[in-house]
VEXTORLUM-461048 format. One record per atom (N, C-alpha, C, CB): x, y, z; residue number from 1. Coordinates in Angstrom, 2 decimals. Each point is the difference from the previous one (the first is absolute). Glycine has a CB too. Layout:
<nodes>
((X, Y, Z), NUM)
...
</nodes>
This chain:
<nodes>
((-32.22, -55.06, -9.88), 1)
((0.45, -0.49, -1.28), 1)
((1.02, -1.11, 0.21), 1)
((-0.42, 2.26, -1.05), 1)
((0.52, -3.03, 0.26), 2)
((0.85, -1.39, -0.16), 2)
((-0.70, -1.42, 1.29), 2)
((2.75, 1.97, -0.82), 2)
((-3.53, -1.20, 1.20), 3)
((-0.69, -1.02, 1.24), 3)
((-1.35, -0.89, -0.74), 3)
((0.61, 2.06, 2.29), 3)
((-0.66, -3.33, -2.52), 4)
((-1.27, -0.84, -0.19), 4)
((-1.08, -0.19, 0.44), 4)
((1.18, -0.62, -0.40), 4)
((-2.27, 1.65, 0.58), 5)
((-1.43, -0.53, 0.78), 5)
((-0.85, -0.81, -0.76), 5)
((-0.11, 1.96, 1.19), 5)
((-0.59, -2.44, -0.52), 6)
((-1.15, -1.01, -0.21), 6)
((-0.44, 0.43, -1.45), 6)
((-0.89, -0.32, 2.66), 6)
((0.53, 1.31, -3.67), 7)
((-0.67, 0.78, -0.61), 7)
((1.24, -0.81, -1.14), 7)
((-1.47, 2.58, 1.66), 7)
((2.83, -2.35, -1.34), 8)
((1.31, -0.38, -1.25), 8)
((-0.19, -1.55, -0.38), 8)
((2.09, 1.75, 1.11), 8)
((-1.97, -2.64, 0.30), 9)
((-0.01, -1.11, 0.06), 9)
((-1.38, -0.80, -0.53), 9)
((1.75, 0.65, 1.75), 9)
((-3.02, 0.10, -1.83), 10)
((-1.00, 0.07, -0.36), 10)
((-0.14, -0.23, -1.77), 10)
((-0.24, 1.42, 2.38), 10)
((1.13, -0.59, -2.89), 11)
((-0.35, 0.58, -1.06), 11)
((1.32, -0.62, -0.88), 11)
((-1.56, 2.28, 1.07), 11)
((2.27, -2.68, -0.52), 12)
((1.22, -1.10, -0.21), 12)
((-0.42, -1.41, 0.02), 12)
((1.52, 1.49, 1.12), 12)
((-2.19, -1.94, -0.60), 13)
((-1.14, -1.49, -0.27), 13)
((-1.12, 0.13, -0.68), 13)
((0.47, -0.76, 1.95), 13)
((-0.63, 1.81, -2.53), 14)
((-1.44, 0.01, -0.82), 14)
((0.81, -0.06, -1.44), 14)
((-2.03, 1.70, 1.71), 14)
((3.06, -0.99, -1.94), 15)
((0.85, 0.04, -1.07), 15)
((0.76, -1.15, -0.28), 15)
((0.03, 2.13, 0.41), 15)
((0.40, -2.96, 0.52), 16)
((0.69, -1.28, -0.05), 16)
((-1.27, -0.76, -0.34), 16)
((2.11, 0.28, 1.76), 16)
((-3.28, -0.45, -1.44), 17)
((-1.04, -1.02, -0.59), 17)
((-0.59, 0.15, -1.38), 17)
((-0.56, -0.17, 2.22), 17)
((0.93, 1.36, -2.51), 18)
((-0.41, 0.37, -1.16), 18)
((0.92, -0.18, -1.20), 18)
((-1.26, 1.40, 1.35), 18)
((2.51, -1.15, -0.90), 19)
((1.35, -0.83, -0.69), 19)
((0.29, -1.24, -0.45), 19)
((0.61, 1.21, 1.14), 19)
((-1.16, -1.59, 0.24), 20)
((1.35, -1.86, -0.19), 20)
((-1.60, -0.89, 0.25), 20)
((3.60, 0.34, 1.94), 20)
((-4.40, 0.29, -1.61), 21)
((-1.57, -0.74, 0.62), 21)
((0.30, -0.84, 1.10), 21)
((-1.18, -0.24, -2.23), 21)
((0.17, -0.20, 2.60), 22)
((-0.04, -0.76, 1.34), 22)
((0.90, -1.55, 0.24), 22)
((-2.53, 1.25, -0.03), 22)
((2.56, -1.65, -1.15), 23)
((0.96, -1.35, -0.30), 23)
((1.35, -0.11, 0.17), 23)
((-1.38, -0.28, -1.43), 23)
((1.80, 2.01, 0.94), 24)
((1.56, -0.37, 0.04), 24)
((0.28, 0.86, 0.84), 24)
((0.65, -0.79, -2.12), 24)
((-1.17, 1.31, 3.14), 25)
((0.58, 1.40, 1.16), 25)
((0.50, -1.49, 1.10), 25)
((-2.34, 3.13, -0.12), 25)
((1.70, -4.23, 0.64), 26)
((0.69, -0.78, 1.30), 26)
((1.66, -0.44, -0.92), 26)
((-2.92, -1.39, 1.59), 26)
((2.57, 1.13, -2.85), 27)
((1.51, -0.33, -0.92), 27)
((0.86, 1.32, 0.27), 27)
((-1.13, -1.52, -2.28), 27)
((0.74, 2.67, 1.61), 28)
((1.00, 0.82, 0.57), 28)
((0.59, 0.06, 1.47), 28)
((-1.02, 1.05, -1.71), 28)
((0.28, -0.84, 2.10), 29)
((0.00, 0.40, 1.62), 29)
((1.13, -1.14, 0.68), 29)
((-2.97, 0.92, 0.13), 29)
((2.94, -2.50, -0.67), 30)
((0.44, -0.71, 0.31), 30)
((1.85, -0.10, -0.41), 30)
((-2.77, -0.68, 0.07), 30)
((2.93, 1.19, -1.09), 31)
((0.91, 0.10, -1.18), 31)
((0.62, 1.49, 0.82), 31)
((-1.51, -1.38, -2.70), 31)
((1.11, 2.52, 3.18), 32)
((0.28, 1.10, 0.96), 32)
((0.81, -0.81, 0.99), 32)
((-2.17, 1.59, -0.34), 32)
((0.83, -2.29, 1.19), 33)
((0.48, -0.43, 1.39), 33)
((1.49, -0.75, -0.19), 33)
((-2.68, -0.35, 0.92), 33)
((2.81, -0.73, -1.92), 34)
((1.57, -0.81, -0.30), 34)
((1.07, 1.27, -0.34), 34)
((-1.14, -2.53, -1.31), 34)
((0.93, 3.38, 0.65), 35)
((1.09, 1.04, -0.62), 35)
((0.58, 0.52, 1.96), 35)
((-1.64, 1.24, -3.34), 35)
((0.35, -0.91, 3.67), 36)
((0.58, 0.92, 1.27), 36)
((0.79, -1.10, 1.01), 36)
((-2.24, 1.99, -0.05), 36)
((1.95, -3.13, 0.15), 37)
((0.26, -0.96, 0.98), 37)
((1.41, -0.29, -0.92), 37)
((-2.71, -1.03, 1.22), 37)
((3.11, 0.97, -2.28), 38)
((1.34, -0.46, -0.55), 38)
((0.72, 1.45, 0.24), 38)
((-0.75, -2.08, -2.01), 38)
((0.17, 2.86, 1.77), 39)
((1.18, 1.49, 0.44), 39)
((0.33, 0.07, 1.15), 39)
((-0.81, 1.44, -1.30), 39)
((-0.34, -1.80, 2.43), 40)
((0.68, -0.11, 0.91), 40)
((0.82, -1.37, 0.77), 40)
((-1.54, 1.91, -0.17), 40)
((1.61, -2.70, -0.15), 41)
((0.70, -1.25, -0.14), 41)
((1.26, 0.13, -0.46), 41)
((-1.89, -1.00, -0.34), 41)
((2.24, 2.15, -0.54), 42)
((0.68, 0.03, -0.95), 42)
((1.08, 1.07, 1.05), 42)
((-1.88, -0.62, -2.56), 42)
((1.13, 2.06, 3.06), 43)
((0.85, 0.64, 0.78), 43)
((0.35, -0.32, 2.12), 43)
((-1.00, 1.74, -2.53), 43)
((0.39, -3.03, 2.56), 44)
((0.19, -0.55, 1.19), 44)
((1.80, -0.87, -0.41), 44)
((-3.40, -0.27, 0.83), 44)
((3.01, -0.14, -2.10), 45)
((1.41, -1.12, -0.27), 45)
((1.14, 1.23, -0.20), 45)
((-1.29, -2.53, -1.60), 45)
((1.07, 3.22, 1.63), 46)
((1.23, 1.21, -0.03), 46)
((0.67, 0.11, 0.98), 46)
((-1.03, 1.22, -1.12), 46)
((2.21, -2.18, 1.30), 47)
((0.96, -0.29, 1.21), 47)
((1.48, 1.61, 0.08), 47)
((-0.59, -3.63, -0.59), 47)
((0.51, 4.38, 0.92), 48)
((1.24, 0.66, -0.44), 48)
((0.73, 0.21, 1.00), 48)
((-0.85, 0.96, -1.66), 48)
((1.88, -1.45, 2.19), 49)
((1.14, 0.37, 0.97), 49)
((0.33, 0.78, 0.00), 49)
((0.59, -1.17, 0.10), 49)
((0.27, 2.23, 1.26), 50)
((0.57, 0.61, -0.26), 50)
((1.94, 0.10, -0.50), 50)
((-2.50, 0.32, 1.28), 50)
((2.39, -1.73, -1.17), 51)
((1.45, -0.64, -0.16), 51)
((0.17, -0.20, -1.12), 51)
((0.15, -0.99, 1.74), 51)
((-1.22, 0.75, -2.41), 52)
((0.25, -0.36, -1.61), 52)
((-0.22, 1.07, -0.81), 52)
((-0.68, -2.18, 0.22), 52)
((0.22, 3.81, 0.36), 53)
((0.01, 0.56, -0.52), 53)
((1.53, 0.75, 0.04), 53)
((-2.59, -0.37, 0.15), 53)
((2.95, 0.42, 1.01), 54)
((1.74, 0.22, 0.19), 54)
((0.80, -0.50, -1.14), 54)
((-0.16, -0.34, 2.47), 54)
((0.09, -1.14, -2.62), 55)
((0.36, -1.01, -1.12), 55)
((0.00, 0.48, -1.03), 55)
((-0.70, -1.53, 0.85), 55)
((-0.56, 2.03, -1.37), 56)
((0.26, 0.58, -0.95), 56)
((-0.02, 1.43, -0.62), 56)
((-0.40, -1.97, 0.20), 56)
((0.88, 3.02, 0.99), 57)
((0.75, 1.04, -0.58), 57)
((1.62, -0.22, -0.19), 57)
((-1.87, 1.38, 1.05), 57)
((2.28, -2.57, 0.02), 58)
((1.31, -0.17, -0.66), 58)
((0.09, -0.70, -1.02), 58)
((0.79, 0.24, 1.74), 58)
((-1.14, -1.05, -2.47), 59)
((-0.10, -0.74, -1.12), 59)
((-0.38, 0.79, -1.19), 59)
((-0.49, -1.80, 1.41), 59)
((-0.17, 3.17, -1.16), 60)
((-0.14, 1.09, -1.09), 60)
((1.52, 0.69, 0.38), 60)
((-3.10, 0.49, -0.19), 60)
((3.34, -0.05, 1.38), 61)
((1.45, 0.77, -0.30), 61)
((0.98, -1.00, -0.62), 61)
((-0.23, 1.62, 2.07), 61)
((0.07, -2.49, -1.93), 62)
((1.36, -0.77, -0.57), 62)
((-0.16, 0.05, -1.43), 62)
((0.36, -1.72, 1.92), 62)
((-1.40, 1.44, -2.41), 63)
((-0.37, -0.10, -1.38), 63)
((0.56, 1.32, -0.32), 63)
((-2.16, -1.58, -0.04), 63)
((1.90, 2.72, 0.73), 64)
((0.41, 1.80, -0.86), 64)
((1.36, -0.51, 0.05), 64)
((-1.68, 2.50, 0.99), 64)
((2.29, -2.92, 0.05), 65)
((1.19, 0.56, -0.12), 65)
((0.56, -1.05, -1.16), 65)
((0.27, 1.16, 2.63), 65)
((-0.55, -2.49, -3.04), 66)
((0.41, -0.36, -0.99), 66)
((-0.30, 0.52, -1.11), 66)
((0.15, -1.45, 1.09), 66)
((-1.14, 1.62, -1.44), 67)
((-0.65, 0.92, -0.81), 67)
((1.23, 1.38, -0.37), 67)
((-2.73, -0.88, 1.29), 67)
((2.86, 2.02, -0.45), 68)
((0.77, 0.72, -0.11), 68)
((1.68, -0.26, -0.68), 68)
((-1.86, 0.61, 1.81), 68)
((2.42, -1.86, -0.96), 69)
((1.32, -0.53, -0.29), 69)
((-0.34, -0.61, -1.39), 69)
((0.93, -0.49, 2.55), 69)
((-1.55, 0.50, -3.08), 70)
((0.01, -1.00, -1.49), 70)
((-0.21, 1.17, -0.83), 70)
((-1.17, -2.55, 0.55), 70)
((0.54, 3.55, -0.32), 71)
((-0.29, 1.52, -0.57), 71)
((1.40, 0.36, -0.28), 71)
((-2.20, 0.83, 1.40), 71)
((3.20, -1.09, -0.23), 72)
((1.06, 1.17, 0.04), 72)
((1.61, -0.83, -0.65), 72)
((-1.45, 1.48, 2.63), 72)
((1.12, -2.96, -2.88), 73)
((0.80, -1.21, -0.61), 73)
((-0.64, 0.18, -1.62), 73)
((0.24, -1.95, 2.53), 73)
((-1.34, 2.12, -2.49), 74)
((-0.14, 0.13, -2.04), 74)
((0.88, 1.48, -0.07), 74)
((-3.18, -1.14, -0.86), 74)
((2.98, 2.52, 1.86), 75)
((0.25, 0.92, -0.68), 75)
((1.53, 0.35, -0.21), 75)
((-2.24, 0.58, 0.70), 75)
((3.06, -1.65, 0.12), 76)
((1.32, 0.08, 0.48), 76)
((0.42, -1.17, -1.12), 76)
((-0.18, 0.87, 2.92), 76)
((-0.51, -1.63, -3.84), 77)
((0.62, -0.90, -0.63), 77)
((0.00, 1.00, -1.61), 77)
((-0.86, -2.64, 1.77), 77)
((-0.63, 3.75, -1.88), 78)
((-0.33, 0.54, -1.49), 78)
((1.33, 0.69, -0.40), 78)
((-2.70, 0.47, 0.32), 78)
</nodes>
């Protein structure tokens, strides 16, 4: 189960010709092939350091802790 034999793939192109017909299955297929080639284009350009991820857990702590001090300056002014 969950495995594709000849019989699925079979019966998955008889249903696609019967759908979209013979004219527009190389259009799909083609319109597939660009989607998959830009996703992966897309997760190759995914540069992530590990330095810039450092970067920015301190740039989130700093933010709490301002965050916090402006919390505790409204409640010290009410």
């Amino acid at each position: 189960m969950g495995e594709f034999s000849l019989t699925h793939i079979l019966l998955l192109a008889i249903l696609g010709l019967i759908f979209f017909g013979p004219s527009r299955l190389p259009q799909l297929g083609q319109g597939l092939g660009k989607a998959i080639r830009g996703f992966k284009q897309g997760l190759n350009e995914i540069d992530v350091d590990p330095k810039d991820i450092q970067d920015h857990k301190q740039v989130n702590h700093t933010s709490q802790q301002a965050t916090q001090s402006q919390k505790q300056t409204e409640t010290q002014n009410s």
